[in-house]
N, C-alpha and C positions, 0 to 999 in steps of 0.2 A: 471521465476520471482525470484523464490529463486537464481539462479546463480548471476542475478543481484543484490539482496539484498547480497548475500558474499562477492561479489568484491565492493562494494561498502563499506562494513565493515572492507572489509582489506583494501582499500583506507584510510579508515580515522585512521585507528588505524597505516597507514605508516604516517599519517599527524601528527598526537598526537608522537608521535615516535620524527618524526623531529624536530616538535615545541620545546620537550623536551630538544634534544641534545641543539638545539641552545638556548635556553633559560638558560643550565647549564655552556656554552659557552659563552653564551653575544653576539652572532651571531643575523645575521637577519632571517629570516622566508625564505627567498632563494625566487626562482621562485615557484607564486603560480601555482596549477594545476587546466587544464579548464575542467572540466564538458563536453560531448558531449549531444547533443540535447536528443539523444535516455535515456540516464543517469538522464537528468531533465526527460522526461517524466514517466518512471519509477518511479522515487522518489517521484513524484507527485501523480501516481495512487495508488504507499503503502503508501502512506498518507491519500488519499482517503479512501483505503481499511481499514484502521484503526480507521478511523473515526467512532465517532457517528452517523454520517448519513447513513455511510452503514451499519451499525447495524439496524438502525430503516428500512431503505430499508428491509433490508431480511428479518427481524421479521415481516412483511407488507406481505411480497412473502409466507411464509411459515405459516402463521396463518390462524389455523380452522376455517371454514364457521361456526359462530357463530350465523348467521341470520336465520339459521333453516329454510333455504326455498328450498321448492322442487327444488332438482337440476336434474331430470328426463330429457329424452330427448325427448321431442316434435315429434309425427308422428311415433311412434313406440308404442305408447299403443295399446292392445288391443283393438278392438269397434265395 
């Protein structure tokens, strides 16, 4: 995932790049560049992953049994 969040970063910083020359140019934007499926879905789940919502997921996953209730295993006591 990290590989694709790099090259996804030097993608746009070749895009900022371009836009640049051509804009000090008075040129057009050229042929823009397509995205492949695997590239949207990526960018989608470190959007996900960044989100508030997975933050409160994992806080949820990872929070102390605060209910204080016997958590013993049934058929293994003593009797």
């Amino acid at each position: 995932m990290l590989n694709q969040y790099m090259y996804q970063a030097q993608q746009d910083a070749l895009n900022r790049k371009q836009n640049s020359i051509n804009s000090i140019l008075g040129g057009s934007e050229g042929a823009q560049r397509n995205t492949s499926s695997g590239q949207d879905l990526m960018s989608g789940a470190a959007g996900f992953l960044n989100s508030d919502a997975f933050k409160d997921f994992t806080k949820g996953i990872f929070k102390n049994n605060t209910n204080n209730e016997d958590i013993s295993r049934k058929g293994f006591a003593a009797g």
